[in-house]
PyMOL Python script that loads the backbone (N, CA, C, O; Angstrom):
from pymol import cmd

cmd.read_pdbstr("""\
ATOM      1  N   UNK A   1      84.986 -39.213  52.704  1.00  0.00           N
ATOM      2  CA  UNK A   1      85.772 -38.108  52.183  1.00  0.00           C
ATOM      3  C   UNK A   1      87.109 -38.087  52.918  1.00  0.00           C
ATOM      4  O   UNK A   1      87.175 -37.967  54.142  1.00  0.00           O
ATOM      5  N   UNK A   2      88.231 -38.213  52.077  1.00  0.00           N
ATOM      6  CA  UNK A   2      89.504 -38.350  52.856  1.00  0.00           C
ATOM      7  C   UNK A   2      89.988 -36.899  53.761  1.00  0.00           C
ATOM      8  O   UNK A   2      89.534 -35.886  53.227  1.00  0.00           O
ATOM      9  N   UNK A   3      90.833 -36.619  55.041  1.00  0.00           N
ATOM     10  CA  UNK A   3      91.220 -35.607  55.220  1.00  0.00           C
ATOM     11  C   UNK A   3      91.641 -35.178  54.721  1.00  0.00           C
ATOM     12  O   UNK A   3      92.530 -35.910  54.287  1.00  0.00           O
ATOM     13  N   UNK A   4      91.752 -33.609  54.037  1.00  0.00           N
ATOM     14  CA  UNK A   4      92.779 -33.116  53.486  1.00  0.00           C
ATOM     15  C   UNK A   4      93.604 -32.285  53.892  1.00  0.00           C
ATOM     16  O   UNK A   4      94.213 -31.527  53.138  1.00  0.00           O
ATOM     17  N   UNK A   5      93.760 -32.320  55.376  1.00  0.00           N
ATOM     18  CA  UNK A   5      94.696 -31.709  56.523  1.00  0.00           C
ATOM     19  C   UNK A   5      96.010 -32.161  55.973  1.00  0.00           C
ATOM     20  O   UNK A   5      96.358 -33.336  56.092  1.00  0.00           O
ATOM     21  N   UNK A   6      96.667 -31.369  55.443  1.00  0.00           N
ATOM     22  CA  UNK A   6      98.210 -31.939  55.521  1.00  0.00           C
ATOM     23  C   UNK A   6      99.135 -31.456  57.031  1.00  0.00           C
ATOM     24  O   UNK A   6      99.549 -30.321  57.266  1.00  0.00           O
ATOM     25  N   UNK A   7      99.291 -32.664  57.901  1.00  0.00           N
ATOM     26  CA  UNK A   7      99.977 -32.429  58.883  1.00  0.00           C
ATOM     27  C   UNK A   7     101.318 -31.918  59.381  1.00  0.00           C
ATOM     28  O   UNK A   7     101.779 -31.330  60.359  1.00  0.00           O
ATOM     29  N   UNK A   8     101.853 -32.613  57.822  1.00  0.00           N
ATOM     30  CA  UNK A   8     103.404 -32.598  57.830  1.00  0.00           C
ATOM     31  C   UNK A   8     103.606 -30.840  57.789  1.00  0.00           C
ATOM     32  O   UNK A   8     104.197 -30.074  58.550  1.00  0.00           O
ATOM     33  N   UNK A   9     102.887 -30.638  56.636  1.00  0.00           N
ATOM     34  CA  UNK A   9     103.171 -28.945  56.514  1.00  0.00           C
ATOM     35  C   UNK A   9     102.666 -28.039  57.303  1.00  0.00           C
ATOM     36  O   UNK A   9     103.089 -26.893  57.147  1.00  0.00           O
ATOM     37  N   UNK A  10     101.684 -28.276  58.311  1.00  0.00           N
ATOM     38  CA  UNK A  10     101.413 -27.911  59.465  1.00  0.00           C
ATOM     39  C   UNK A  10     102.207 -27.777  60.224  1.00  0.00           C
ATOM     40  O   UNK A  10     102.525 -26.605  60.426  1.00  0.00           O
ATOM     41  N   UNK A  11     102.789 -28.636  60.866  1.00  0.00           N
ATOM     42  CA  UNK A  11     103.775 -28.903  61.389  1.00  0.00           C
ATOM     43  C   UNK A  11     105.074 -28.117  61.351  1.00  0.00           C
ATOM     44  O   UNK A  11     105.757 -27.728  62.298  1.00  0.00           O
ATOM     45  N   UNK A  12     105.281 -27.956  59.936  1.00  0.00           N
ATOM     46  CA  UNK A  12     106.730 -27.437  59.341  1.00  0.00           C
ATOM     47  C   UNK A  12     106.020 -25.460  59.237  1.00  0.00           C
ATOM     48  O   UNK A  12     106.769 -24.497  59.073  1.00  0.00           O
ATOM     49  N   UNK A  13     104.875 -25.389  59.348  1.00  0.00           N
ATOM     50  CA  UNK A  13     104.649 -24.244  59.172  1.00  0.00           C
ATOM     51  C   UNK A  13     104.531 -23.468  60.775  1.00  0.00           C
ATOM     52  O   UNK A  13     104.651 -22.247  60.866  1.00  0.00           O
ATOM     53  N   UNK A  14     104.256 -24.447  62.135  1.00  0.00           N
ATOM     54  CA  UNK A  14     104.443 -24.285  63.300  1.00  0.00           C
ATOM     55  C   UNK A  14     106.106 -24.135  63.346  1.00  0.00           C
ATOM     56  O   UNK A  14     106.226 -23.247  64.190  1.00  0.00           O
ATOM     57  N   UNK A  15     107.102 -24.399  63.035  1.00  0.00           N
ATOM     58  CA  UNK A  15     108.361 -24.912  63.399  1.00  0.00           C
ATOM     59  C   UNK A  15     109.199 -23.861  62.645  1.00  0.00           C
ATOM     60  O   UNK A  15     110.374 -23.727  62.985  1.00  0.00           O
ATOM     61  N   UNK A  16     108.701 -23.111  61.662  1.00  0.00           N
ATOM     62  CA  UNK A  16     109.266 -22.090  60.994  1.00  0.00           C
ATOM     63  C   UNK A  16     108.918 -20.722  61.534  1.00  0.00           C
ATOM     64  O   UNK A  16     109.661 -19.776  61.276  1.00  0.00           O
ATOM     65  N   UNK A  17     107.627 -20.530  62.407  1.00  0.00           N
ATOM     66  CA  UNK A  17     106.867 -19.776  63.070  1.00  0.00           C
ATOM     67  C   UNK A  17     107.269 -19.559  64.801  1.00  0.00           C
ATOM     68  O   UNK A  17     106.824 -18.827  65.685  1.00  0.00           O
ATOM     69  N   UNK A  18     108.517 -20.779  64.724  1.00  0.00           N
ATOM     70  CA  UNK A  18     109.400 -20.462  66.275  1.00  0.00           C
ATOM     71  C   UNK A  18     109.053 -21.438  67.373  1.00  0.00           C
ATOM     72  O   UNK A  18     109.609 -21.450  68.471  1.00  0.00           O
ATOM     73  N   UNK A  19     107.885 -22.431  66.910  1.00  0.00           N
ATOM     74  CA  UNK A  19     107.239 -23.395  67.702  1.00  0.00           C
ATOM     75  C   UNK A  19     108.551 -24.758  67.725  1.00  0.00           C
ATOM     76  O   UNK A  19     109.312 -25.194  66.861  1.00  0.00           O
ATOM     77  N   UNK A  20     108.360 -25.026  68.880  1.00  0.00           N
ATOM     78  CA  UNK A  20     109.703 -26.080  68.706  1.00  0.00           C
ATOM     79  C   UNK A  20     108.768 -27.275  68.397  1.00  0.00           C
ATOM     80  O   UNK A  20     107.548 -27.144  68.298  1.00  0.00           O
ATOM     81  N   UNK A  21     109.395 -28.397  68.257  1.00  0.00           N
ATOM     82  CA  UNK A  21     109.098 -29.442  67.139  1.00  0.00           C
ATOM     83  C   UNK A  21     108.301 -30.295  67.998  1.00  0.00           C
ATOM     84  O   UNK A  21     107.502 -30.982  67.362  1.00  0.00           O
ATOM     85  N   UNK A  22     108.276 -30.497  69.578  1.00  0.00           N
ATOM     86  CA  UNK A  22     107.481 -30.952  70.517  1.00  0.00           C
ATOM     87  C   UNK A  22     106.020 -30.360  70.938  1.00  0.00           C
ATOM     88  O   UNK A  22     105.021 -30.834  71.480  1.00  0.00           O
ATOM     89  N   UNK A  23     106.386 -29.114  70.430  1.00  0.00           N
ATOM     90  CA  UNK A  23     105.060 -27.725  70.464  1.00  0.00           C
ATOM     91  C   UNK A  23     104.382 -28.395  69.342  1.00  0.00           C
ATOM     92  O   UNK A  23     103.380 -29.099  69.468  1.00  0.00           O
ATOM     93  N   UNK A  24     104.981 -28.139  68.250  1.00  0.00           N
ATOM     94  CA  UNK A  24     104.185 -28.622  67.102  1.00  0.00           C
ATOM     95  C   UNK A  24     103.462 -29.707  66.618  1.00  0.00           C
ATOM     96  O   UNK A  24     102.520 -29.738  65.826  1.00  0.00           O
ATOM     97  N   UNK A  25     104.085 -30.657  67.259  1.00  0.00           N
ATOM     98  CA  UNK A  25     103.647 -32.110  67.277  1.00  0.00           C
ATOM     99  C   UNK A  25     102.004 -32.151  67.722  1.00  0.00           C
ATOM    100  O   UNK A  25     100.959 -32.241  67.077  1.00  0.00           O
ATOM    101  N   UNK A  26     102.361 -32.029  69.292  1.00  0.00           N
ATOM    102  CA  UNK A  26     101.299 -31.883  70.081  1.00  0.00           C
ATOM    103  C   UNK A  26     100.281 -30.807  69.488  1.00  0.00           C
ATOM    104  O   UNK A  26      99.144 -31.276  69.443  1.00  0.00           O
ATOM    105  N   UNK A  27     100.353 -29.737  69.108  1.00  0.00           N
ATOM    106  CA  UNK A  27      99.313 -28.612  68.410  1.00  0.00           C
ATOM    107  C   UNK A  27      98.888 -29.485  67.299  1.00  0.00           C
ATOM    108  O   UNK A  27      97.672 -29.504  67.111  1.00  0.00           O
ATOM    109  N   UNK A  28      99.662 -30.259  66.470  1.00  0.00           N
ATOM    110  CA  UNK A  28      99.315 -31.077  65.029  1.00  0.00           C
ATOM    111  C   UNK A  28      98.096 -31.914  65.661  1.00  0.00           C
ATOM    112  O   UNK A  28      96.939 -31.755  65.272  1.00  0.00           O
ATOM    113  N   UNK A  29      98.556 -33.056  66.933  1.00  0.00           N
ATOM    114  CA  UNK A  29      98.091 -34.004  66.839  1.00  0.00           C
ATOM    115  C   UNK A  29      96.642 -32.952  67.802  1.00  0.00           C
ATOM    116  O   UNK A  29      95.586 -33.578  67.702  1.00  0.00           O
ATOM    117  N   UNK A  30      96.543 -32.224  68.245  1.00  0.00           N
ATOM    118  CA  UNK A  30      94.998 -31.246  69.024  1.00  0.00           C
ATOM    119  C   UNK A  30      94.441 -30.974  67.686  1.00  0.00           C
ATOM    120  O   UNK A  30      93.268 -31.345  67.641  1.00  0.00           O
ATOM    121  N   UNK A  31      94.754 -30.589  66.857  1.00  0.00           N
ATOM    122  CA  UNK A  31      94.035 -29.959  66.264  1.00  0.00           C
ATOM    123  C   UNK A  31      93.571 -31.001  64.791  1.00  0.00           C
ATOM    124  O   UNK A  31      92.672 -30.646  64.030  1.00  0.00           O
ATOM    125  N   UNK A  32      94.325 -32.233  64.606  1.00  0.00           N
ATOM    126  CA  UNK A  32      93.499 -33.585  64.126  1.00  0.00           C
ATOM    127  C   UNK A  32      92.172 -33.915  65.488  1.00  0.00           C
ATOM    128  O   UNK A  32      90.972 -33.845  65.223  1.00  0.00           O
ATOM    129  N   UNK A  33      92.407 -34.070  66.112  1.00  0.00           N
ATOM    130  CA  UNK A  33      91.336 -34.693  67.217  1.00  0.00           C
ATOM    131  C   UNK A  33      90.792 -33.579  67.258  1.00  0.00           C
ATOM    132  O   UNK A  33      90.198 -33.740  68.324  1.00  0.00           O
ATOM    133  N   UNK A  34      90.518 -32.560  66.938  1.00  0.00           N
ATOM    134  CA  UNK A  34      89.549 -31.274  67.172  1.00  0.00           C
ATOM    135  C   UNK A  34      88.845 -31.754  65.934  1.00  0.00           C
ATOM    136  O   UNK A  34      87.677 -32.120  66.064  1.00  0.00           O
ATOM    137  N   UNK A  35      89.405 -31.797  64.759  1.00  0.00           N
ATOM    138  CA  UNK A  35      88.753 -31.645  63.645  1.00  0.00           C
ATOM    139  C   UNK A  35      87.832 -33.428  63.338  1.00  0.00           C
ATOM    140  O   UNK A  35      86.759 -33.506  62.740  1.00  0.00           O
ATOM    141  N   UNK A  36      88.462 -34.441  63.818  1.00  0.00           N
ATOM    142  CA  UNK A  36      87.740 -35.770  63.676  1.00  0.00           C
ATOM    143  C   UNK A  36      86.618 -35.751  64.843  1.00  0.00           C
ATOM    144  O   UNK A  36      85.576 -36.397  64.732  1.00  0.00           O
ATOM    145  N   UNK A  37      86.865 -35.102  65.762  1.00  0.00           N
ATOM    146  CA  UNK A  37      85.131 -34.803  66.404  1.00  0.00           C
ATOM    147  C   UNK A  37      84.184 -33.510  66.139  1.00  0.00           C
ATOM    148  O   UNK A  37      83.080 -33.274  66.631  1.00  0.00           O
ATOM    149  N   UNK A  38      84.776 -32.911  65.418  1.00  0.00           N
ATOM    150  CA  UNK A  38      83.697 -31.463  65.229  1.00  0.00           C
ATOM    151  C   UNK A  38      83.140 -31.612  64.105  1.00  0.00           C
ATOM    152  O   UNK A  38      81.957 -31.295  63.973  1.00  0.00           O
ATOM    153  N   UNK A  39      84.056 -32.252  62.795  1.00  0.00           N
ATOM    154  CA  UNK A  39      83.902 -31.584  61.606  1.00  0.00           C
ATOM    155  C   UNK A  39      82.531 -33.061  61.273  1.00  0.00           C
ATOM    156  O   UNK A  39      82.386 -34.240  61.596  1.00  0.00           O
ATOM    157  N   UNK A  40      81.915 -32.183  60.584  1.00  0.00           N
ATOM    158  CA  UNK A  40      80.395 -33.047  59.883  1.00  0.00           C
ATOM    159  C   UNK A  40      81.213 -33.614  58.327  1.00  0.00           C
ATOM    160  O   UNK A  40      81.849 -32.979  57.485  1.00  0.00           O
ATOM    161  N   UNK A  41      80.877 -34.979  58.420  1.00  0.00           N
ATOM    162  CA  UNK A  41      81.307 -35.907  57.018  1.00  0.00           C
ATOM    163  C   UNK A  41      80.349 -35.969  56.014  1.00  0.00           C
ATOM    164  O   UNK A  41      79.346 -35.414  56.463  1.00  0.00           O
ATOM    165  N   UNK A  42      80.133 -36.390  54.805  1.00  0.00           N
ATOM    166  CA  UNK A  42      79.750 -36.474  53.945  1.00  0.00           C
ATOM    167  C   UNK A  42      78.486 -37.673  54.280  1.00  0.00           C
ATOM    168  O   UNK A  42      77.258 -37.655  54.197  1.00  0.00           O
ATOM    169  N   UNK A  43      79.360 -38.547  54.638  1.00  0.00           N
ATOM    170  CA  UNK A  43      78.215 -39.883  54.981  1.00  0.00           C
ATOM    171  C   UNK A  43      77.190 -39.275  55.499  1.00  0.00           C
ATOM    172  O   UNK A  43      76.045 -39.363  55.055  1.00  0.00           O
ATOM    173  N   UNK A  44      77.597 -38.497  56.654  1.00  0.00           N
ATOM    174  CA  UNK A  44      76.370 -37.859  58.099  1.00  0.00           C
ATOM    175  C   UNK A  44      75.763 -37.798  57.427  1.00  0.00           C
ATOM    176  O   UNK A  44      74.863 -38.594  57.158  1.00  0.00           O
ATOM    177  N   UNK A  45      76.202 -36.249  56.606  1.00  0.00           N
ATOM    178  CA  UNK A  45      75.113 -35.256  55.972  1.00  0.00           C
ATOM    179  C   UNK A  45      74.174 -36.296  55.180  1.00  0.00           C
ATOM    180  O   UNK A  45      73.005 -36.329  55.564  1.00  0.00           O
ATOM    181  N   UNK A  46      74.573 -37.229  54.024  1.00  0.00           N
ATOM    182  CA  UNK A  46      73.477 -38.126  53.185  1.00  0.00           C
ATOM    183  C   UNK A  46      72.461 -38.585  54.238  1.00  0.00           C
ATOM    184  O   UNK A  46      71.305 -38.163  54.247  1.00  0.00           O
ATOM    185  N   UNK A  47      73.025 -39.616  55.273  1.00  0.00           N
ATOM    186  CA  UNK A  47      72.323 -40.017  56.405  1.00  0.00           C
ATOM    187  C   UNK A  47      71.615 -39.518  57.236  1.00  0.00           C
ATOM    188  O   UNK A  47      71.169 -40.181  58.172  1.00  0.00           O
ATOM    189  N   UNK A  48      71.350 -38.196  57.065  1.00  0.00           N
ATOM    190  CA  UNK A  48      70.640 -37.331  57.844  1.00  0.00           C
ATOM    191  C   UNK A  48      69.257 -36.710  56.749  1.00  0.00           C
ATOM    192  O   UNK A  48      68.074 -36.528  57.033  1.00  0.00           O
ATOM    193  N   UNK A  49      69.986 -36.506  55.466  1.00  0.00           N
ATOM    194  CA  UNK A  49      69.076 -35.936  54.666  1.00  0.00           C
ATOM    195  C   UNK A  49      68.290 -37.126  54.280  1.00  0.00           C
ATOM    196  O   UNK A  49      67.152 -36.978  53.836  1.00  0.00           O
ATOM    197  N   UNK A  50      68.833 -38.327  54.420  1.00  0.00           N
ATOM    198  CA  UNK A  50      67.441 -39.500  54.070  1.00  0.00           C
ATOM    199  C   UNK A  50      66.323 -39.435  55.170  1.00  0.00           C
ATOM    200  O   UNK A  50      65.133 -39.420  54.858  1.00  0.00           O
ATOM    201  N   UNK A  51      66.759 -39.399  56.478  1.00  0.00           N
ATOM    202  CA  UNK A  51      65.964 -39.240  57.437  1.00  0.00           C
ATOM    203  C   UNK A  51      65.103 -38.374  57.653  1.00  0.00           C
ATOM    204  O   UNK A  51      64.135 -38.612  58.376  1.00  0.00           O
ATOM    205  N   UNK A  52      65.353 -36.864  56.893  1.00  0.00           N
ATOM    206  CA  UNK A  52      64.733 -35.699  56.737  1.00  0.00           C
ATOM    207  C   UNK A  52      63.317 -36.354  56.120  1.00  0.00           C
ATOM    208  O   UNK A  52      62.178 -36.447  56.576  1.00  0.00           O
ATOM    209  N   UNK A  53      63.910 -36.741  54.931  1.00  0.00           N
ATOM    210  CA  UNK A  53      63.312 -36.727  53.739  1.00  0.00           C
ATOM    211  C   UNK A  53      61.859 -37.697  54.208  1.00  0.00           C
ATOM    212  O   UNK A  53      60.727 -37.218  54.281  1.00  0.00           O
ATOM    213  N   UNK A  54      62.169 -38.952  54.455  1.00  0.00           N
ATOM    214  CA  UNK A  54      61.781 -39.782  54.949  1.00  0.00           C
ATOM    215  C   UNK A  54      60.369 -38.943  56.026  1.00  0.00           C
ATOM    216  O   UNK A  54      59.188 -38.818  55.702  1.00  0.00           O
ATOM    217  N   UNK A  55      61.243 -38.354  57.709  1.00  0.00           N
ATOM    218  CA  UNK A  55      60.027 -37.853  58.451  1.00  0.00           C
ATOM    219  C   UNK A  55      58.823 -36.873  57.283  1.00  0.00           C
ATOM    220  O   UNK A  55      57.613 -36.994  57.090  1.00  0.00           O
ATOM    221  N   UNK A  56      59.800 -35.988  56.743  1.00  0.00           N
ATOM    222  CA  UNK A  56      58.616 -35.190  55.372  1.00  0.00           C
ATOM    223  C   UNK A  56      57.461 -35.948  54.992  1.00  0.00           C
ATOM    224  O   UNK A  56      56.244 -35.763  55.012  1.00  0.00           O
ATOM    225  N   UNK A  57      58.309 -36.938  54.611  1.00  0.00           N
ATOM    226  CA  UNK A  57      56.811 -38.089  53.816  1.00  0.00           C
ATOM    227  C   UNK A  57      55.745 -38.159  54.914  1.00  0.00           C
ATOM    228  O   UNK A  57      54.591 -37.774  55.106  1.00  0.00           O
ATOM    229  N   UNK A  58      56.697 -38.836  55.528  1.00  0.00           N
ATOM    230  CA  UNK A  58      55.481 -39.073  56.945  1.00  0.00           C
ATOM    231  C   UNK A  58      55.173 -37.845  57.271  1.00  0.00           C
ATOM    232  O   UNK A  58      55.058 -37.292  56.178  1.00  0.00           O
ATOM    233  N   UNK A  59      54.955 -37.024  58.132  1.00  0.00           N
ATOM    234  CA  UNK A  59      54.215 -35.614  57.759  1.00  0.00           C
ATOM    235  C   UNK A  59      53.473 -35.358  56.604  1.00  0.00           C
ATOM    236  O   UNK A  59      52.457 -34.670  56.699  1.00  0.00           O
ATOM    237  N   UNK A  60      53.750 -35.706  55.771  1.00  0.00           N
ATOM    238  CA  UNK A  60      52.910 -35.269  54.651  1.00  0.00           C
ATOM    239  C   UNK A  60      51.600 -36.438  54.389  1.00  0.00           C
ATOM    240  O   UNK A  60      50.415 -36.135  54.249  1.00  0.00           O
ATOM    241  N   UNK A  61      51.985 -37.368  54.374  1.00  0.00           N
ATOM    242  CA  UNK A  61      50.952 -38.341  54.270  1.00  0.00           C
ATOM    243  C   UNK A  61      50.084 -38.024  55.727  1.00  0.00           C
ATOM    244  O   UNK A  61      48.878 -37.821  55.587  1.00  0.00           O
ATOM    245  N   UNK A  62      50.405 -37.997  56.505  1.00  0.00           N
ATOM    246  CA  UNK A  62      49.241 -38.021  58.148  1.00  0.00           C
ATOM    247  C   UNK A  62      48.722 -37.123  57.936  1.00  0.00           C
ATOM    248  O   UNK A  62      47.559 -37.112  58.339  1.00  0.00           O
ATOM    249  N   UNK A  63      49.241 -35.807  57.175  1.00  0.00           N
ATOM    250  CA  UNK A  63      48.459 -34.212  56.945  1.00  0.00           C
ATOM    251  C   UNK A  63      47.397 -35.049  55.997  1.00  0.00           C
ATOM    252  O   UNK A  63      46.439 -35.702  56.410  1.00  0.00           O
ATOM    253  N   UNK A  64      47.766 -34.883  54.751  1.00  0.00           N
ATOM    254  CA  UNK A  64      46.713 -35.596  53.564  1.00  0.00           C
ATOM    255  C   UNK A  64      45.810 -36.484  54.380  1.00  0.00           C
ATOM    256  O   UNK A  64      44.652 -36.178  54.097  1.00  0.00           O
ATOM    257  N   UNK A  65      45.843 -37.466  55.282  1.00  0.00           N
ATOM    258  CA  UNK A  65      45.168 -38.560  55.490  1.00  0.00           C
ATOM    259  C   UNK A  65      43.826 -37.948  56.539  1.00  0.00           C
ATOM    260  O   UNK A  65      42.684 -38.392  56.666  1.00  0.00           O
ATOM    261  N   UNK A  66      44.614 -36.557  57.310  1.00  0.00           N
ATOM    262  CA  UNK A  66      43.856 -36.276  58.276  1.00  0.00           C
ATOM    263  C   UNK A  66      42.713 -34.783  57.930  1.00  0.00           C
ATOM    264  O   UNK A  66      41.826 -34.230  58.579  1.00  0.00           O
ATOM    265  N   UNK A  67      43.461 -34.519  56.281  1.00  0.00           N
ATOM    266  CA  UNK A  67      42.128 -33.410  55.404  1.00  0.00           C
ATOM    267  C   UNK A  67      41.267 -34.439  54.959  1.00  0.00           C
ATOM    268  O   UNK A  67      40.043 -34.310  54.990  1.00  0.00           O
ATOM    269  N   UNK A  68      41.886 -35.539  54.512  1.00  0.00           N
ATOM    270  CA  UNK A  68      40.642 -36.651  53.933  1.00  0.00           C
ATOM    271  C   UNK A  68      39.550 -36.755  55.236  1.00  0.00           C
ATOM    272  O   UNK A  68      38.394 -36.388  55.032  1.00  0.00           O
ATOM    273  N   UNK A  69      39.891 -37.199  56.408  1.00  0.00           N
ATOM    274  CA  UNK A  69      38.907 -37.670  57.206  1.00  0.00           C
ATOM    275  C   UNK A  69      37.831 -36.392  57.531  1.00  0.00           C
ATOM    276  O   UNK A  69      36.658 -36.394  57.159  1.00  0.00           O
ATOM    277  N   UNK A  70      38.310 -35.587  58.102  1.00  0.00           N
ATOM    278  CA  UNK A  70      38.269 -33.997  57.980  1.00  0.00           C
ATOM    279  C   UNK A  70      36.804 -33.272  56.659  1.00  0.00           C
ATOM    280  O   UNK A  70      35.745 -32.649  56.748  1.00  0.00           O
ATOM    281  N   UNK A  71      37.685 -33.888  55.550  1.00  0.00           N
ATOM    282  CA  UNK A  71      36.603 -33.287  54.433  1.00  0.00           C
ATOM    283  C   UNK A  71      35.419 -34.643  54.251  1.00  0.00           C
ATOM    284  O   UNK A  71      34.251 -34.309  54.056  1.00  0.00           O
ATOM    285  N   UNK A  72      35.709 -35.948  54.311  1.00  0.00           N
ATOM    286  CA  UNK A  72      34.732 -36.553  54.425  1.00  0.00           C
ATOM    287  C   UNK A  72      33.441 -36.389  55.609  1.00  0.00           C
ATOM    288  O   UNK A  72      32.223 -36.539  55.507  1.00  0.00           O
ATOM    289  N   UNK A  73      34.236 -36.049  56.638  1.00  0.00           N
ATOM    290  CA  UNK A  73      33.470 -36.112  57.786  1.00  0.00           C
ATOM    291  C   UNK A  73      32.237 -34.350  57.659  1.00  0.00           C
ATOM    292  O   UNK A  73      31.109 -34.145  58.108  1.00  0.00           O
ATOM    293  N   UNK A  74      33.061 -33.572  56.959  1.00  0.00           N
ATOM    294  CA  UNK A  74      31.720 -32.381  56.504  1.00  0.00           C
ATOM    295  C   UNK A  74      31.233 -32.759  55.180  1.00  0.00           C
ATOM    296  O   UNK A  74      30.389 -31.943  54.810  1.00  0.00           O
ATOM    297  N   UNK A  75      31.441 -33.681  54.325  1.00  0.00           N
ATOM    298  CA  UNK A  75      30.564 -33.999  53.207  1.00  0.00           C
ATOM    299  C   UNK A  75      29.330 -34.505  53.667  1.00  0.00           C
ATOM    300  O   UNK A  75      28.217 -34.222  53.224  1.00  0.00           O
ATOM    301  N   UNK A  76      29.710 -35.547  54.916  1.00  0.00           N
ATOM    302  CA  UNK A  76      28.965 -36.301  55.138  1.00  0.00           C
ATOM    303  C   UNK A  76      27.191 -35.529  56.480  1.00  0.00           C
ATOM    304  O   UNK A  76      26.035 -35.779  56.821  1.00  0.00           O
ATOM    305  N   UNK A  77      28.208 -34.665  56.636  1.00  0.00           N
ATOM    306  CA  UNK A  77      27.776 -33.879  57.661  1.00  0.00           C
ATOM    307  C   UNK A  77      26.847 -32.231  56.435  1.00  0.00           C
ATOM    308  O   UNK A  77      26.017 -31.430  56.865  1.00  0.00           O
ATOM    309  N   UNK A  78      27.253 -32.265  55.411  1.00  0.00           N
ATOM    310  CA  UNK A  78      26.321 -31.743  54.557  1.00  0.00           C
ATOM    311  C   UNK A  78      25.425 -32.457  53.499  1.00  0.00           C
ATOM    312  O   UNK A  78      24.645 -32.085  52.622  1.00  0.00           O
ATOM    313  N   UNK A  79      25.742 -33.282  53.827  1.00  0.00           N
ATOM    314  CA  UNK A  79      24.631 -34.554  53.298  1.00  0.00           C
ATOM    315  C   UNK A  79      23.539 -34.888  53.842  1.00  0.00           C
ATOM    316  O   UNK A  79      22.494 -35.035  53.209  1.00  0.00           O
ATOM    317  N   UNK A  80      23.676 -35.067  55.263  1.00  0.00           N
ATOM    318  CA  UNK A  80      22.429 -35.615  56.527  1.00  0.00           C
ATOM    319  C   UNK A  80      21.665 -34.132  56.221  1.00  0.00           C
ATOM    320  O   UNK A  80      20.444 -33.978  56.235  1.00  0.00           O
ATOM    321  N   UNK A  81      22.582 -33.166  55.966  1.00  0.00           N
ATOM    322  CA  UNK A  81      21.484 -31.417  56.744  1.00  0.00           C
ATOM    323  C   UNK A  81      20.873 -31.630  55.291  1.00  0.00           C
ATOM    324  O   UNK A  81      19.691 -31.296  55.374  1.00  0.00           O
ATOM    325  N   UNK A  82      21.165 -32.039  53.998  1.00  0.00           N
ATOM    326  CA  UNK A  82      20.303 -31.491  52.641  1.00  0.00           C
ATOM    327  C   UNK A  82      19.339 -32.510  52.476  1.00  0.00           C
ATOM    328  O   UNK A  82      18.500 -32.474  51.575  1.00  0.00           O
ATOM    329  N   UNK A  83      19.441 -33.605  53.483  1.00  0.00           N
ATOM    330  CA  UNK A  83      17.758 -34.407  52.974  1.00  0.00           C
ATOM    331  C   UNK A  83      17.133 -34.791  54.310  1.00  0.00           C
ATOM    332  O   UNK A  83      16.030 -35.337  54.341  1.00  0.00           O
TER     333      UNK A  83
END
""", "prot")
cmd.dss("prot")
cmd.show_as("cartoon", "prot")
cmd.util.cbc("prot")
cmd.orient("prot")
């Protein structure tokens, strides 16, 4: 997802606001490097929700696998007591 920070007008909106043009620069270029390490991307988020998705399964299958053993193990255990 491209930035859609426009710097230039940042910039020009610091510089109209009384910030001199060395102020502004430097505030422009803090507050790109604030936003390219804080802000969460599009990729992440997909890459994270496969991984979600993914542990779910697994959780879900070990649950299922471990009522199977679970309910076999009292079928079997009401089987021996009825004969």
């Amino acid at each position: 997802m491209p930035n859609n920070f426009d710097s230039v007008a940042f910039m020009d909106t610091l510089t109209e606001g009384g910030f001199s043009e060395k102020q502004a620069k430097a505030l422009t270029s803090a507050m790109i490097q604030l936003m390219d390490s804080h802000l969460v991307t599009r990729d992440y988020l997909d890459l994270r929700l496969a991984q979600l998705k993914s542990e779910l399964i697994q959780w879900i299958t070990q649950w299922t696998l471990g009522a199977v053993v679970v309910q076999t193990g009292v079928i079997a255990v009401l089987f021996k007591l009825m004969h």
